[in-house]
C-alpha positions in Angstrom: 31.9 23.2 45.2 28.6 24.6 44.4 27.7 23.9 40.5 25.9 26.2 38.1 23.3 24.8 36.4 21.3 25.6 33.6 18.1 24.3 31.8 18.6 22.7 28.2 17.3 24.6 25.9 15.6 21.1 24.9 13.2 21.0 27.4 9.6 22.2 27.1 8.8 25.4 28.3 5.8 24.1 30.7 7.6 23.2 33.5 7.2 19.3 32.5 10.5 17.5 31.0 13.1 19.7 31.8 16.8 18.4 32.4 19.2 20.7 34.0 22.8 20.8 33.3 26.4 21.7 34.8 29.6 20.8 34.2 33.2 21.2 35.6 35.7 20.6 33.7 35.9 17.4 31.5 32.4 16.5 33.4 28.9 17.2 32.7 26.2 16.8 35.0 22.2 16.6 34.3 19.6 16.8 37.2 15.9 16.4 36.5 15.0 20.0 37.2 11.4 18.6 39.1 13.9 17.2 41.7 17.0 19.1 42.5 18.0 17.0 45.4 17.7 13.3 43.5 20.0 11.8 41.2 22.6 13.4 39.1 24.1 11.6 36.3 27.9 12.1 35.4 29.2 11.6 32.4 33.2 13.0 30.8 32.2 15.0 27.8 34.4 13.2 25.4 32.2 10.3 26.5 29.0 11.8 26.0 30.1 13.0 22.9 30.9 9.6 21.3 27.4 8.1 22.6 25.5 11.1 20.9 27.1 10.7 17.6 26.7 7.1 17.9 23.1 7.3 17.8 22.5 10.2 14.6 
């Protein structure tokens, strides 16, 4: 399964910190956009949701 990803619309618009993201699913994925092919961190949205509003 190929995923679509998309940049955040948090990350600067000169190519420098940019984080990528997918999701199927209950999952959401985020690549470092500089490196397409390296790590991808996983994490159920329900999760990520809690560990956001956890730290506002």
């Amino acid at each position: 399964m190929e995923l679509k990803w998309r940049k955040s619309s948090q990350s600067l618009s000169n190519g420098g910190e940019c984080v990528e993201l997918a999701s199927f699913q209950e999952i959401l994925a985020v690549r470092d956009s500089k490196d397409p092919q390296g790590a991808i961190l996983l994490a159920a949205r329900a999760d990520l949701r809690k560990a956001i509003h956890r730290k506002l």
